[in-house]
N, C-alpha and C positions, 0 to 999 in steps of 0.2 A: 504494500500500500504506500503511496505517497507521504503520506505524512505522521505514520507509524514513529518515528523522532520523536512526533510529538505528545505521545502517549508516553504515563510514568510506567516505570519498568516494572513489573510482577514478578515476584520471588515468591517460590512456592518453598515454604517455610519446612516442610515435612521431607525433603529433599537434606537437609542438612542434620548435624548431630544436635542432640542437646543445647549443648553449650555453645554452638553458631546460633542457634534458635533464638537465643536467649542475647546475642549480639546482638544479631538482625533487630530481632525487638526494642535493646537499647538505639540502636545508631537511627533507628526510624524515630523513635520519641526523638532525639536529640535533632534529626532534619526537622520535626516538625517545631522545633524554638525557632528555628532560622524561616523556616517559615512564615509564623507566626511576628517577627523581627520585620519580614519583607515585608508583608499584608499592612502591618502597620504604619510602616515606611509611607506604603504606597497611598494608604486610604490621607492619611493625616497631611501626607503633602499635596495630594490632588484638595482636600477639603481647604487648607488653608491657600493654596493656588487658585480656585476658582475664587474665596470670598477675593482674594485682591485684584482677581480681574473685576469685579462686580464692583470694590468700593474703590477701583480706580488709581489705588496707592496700594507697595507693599505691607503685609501683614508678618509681623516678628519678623522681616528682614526677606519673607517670601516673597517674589511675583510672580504673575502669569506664566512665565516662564519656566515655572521648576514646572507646572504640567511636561515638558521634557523630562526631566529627574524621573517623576514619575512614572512614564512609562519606559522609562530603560530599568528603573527597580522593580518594574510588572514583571519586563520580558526576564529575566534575570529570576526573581523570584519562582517563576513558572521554572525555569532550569531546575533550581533546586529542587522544583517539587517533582521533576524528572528524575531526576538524582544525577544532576550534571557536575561533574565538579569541576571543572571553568567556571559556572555561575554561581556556584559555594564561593571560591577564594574571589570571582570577579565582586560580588557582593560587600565581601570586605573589603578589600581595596577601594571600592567607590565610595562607601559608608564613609573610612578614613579620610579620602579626599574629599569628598563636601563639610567635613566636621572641620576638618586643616581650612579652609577653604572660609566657611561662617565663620570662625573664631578670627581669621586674621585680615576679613572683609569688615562683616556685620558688626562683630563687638567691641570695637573699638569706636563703633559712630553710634549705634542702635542701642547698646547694650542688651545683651542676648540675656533673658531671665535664666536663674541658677534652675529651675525644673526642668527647664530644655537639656542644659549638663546631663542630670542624672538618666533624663529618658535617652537620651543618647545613649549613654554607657549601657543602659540596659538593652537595648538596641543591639549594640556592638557585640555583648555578648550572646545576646540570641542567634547574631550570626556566626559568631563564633561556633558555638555549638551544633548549627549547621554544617559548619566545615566539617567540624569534629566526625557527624555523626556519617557525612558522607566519605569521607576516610573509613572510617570504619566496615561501612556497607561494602564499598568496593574493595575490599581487602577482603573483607569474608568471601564476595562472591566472585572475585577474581580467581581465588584458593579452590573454591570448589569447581572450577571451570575447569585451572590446570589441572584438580585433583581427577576428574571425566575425563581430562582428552588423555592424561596417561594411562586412566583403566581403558580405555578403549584402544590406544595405540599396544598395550600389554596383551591384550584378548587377539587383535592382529597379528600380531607377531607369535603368539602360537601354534 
């Protein structure tokens, strides 16, 4: 199918031991922080992007504009929820550079409120833990790929 890409990967959980089980299950909880990290990225900077198209002037240092930001943190987010990991670390890196970016535009003229600090940081860790968890995923399922194609190259070779 064409656009098969764009479907999240399915792991058939019963296919692995115990203890990958029980990975798989952690490193999904942990993409869904990073997830959840992205969503909120996404909704909060579209919500406070359209009011400042509407009242005409930036809002906490937002304009019309970050609708941009926004949907490069959509398409990116939806990565992760593919379980891409280019748009795991690409996630962070961009998070990093808009935070570098507001602090050393924004708060020096606007003064950026201390709540935005902290939501950020919680932020950053959510995606962190996205990273984390997609690390995790593709290590497991990497393992049991080579672990199949060398039973099967071993059966062959019989």
């Amino acid at each position: 199918m064409l656009f098969d890409y764009l479907k999240p990967k399915l792991v058939h959980h019963q296919d692995f031991s115990e203890e990958d089980q029980n990975k798989l299950k952690s490193a999904e909880k942990e993409i869904e922080k990073g997830l959840v990290s992205g969503v909120w990225v996404v909704g909060s900077t579209s919500v406070i992007a359209i009011l400042a198209i509407f009242l005409g002037k930036p809002v906490l240092g937002i304009d019309g504009f970050a609708l941009v930001d926004a949907v490069t943190f959509a398409v990116f987010t939806y990565g992760l929820y593919i379980k891409n990991r280019f748009s795991a670390w690409f996630l962070v890196v961009i998070f990093i550079a808009e935070k570098v970016y507001q602090i050393t535009t924004f708060s020096a003229t606007s003064g950026t409120p201390a709540f935005a600090y902290y939501v950020a940081i919680i932020v950053f860790i959510g995606f962190l833990y996205g990273v984390r968890g997609i690390t995790t995923y593709h290590k497991i399922i990497s393992g049991k790929l080579v672990d199949s194609t060398m039973e099967k190259g071993a059966a062959k070779s019989r």
